[in-house]
C-alpha positions as a Python dict, from the first residue, in 0.01 Angstrom:
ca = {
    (1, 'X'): (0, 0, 0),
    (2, 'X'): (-55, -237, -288),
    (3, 'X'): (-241, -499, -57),
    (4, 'X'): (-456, -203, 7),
    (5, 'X'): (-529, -61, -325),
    (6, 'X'): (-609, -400, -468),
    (7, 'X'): (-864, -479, -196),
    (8, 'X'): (-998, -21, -273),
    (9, 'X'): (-1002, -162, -645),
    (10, 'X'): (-1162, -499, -563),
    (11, 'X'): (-1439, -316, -314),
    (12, 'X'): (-1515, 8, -625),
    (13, 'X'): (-1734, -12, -894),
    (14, 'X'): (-1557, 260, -1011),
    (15, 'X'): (-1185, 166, -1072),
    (16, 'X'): (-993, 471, -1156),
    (17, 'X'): (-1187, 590, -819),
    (18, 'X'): (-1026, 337, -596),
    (19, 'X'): (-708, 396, -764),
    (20, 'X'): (-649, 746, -688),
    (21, 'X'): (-938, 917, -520),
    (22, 'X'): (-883, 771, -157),
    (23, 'X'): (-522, 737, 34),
    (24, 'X'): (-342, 577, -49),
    (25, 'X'): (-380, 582, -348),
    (26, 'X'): (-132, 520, -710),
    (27, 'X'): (66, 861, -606),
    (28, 'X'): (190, 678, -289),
    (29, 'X'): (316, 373, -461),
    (30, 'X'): (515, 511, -664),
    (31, 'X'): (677, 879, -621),
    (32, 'X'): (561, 1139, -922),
    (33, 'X'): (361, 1423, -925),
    (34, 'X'): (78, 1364, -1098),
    (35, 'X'): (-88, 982, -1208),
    (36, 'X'): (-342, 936, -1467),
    (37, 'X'): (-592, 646, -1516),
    (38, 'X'): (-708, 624, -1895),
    (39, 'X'): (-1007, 280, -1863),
    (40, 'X'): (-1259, 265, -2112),
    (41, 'X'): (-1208, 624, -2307),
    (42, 'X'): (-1281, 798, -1992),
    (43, 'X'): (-966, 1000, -1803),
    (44, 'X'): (-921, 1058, -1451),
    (45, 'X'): (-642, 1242, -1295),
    (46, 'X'): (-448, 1346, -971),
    (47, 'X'): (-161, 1614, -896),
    (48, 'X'): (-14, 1786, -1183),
    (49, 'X'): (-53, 1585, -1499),
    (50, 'X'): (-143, 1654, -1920),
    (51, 'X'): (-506, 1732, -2023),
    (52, 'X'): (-715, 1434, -2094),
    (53, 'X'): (-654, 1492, -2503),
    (54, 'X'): (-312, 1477, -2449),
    (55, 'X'): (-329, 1162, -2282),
    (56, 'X'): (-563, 1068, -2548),
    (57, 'X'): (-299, 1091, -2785),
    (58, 'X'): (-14, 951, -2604),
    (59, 'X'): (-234, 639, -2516),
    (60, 'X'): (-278, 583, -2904),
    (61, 'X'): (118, 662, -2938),
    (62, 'X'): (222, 387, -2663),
    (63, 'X'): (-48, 150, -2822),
    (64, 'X'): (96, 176, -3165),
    (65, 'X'): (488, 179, -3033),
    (66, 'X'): (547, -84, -2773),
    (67, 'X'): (424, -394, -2709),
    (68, 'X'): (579, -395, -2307),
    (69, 'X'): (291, -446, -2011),
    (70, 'X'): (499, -150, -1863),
    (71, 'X'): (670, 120, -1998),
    (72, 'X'): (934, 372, -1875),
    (73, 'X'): (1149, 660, -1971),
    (74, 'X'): (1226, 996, -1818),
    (75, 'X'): (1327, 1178, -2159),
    (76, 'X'): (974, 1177, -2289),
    (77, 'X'): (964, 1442, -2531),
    (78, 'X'): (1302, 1367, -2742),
    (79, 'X'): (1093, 1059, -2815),
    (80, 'X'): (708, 1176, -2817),
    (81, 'X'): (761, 1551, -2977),
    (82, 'X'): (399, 1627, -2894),
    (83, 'X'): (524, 1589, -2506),
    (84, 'X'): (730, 1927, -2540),
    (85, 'X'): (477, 2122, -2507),
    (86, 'X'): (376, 1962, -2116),
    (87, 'X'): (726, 1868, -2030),
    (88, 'X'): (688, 2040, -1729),
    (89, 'X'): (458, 1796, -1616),
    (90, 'X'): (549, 1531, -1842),
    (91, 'X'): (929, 1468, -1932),
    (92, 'X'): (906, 1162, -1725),
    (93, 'X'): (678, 860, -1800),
    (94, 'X'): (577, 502, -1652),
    (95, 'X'): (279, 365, -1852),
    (96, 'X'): (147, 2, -1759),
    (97, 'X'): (-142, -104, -1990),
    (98, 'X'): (-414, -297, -1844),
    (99, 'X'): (-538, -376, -2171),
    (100, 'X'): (-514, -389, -2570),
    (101, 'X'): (-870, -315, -2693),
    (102, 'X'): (-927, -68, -2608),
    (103, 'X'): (-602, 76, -2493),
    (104, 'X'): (-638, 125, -2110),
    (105, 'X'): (-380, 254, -1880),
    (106, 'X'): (-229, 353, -1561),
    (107, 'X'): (13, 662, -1613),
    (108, 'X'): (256, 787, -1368),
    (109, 'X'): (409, 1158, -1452),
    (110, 'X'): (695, 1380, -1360),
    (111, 'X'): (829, 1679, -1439),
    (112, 'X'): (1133, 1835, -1634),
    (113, 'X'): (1419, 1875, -1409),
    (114, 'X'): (1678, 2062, -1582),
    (115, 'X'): (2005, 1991, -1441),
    (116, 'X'): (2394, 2108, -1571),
    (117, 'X'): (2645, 1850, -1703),
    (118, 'X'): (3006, 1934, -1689),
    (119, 'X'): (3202, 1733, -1906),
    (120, 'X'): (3655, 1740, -1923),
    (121, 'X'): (3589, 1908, -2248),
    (122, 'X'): (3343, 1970, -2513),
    (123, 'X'): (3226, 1670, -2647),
    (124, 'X'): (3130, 1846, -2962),
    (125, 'X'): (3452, 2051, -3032),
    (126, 'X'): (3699, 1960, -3313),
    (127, 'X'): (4005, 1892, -3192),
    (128, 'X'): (4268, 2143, -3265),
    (129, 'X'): (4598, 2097, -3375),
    (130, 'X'): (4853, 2174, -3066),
    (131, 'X'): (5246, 2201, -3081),
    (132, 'X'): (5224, 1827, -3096),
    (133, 'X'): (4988, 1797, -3404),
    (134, 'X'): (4645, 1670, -3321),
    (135, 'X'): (4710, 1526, -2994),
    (136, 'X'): (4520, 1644, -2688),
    (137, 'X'): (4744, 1873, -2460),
    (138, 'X'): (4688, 1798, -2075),
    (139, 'X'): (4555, 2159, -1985),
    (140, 'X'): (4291, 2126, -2340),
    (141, 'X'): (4174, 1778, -2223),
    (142, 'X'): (4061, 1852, -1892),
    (143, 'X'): (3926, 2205, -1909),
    (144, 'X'): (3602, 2167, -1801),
    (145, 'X'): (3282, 2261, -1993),
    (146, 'X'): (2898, 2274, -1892),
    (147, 'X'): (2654, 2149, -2088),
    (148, 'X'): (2261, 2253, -1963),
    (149, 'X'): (2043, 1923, -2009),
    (150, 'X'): (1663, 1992, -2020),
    (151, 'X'): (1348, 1740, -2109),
    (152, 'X'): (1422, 1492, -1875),
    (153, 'X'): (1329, 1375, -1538),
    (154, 'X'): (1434, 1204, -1251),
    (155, 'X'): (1501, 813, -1344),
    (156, 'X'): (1242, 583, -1236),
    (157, 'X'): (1419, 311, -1006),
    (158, 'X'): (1415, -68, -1022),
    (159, 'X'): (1211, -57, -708),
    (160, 'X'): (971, 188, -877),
    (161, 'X'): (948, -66, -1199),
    (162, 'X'): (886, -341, -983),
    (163, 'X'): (572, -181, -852),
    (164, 'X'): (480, -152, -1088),
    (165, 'X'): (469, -458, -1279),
    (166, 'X'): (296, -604, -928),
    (167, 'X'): (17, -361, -994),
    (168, 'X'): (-28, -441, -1376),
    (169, 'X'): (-83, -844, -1229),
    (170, 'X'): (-308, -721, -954),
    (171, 'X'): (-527, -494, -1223),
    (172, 'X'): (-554, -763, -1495),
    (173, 'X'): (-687, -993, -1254),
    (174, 'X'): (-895, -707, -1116),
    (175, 'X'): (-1024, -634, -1481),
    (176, 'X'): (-1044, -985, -1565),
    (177, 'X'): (-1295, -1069, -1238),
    (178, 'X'): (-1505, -805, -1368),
    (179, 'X'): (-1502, -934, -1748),
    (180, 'X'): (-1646, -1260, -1589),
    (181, 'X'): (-1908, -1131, -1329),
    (182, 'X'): (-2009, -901, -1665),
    (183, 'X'): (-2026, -1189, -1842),
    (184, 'X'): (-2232, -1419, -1565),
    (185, 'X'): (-2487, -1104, -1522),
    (186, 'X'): (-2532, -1101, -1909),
    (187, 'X'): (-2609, -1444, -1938),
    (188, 'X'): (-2821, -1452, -1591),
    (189, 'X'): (-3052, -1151, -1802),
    (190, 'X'): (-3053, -1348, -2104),
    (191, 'X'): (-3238, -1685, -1898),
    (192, 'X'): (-3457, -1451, -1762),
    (193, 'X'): (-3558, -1222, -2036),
    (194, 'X'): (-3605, -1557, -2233),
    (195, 'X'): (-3839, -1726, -1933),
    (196, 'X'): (-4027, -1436, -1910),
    (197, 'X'): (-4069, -1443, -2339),
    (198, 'X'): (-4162, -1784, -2291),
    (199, 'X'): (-4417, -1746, -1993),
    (200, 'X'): (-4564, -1378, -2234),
    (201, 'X'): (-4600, -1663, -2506),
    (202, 'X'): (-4804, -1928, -2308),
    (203, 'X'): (-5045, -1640, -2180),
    (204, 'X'): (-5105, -1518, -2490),
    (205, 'X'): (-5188, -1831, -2628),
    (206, 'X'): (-5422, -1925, -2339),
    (207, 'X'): (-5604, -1560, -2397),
    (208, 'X'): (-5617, -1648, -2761),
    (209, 'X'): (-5805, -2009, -2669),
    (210, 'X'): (-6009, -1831, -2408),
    (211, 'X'): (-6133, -1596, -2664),
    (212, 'X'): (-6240, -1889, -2941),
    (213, 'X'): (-6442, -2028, -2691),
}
C-alpha cells in the first residue's frame, strides 16, 4: 500500500488527491476513521473527520507545540481543549508534518471510545481509619470500584507509528521533487521570457533604423 500511494502521489498533480481520493488510499495504511490532508492552506478530507477551521487551528497548535516529524496521542482533548467539542471524531490523533512554512500535514483521526476502568479501590478516596488505625483492611483494599474514562481513543500501535514515519520520508521527497521541477520550470520561463525581451529589443531597434532612413 505505501509502494502504491507513493507511485498515486508521484503520478498526481494534485497531492492530497492521490493521497486519499483513489484506493488505497491514507485510510488503508493506517486504521482510523477519518484522514485529513492540510498542503498549502487548502483542506481535504475523507470519512468522519473536524471541519477544515478546526483543522486550521489545530495545524497552528501542533506547529507552535512540537517540533516531532510525527505526532501521536489518543487523549486529544485533555491536551488541545478546543478538541472537546469534535471528540467524537477527534479524541485520537497522528499528525506527520510534511513541512514548516507553511505548516502542511497529513492527519489521521479517531473517535472517543469511552470505556469503564475498575480499579481494587478508589484511587481518590481518603483512607479511613479501621480497627487497626489507618491501615488498609483486606475486604476495603480490594472492593472494587469503576471509574468511566471518556476523551480518549484507541492507542495508535508501533506498527501504526512506523507507517507512518515511512510515509513522512516518502512525502518529503515527494514534496521536495516538486520544489525542484518548480524551480527548473521557473528558471526555464525566466531564459525564455528574457530571449524573447532580447529578440522584442533588436526588432525594435531595426524598425527604429528602418524608419531614419
Amino acid at each position: 500500500m505505501h509502494q502504491e500511494l507513493v507511485r498515486r502521489m508521484s503520478q498526481e498533480s494534485d497531492l492530497a488527491r492521490g493521497l486519499i481520493r483513489f484506493r488505497p488510499n491514507l485510510l488503508d495504511l493506517i486504521t482510523a476513521e477519518g484522514v485529513g490532508v492540510w498542503i498549502d492552506g487548502r483542506y481535504d478530507s475523507f470519512g468522519f473527520a473536524p471541519e477544515a477551521d478546526d483543522v486550521e487551528a489545530l495545524v497552528a497548535w501542533l506547529n507552535a507545540t512540537t517540533n516531532e516529524g510525527v505526532f501521536q496521542t489518543d487523549c486529544l482533548p485533555p491536551m488541545y481543549k478546543p478538541a472537546e467539542r469534535y471528540a467524537h471524531l477527534a479524541s485520537g490523533l497522528l499528525a506527520v508534518s510534511v513541512s514548516k512554512t507553511p505548516a502542511d500535514c497529513v492527519l489521521w483521526f479517531r473517535p472517543e471510545v469511552r470505556t469503564t476502568v475498575t480499579w481494587g479501590g478508589n484511587p481518590n478516596k481518603p483512607v479511613q481509619a479501621g480497627p487497626n488505625g489507618d491501615m488498609l483492611t483486606p475486604r476495603a483494599s480490594f472492593a472494587a470500584w469503576q471509574q468511566l474514562v471518556s476523551l480518549h481513543a484507541m492507542p495508535w500501535t508501533a506498527a501504526d507509528m512506523q507507517a507512518a514515519r515511512q510515509l513522512r520520508v516518502s512525502l518529503l521527497e515527494v514534496v521536495l521533487r516538486r520544489i525542484d521541477q518548480l524551480a527548473r520550470e521557473r528558471e526555464a520561463a525566466r531564459l525564455k521570457q528574457k530571449a524573447l525581451t532580447r529578440e522584442l529589443d533588436l526588432r525594435v531597434t531595426q524598425w527604429q533604423a528602418a524608419a531614419r532612413r
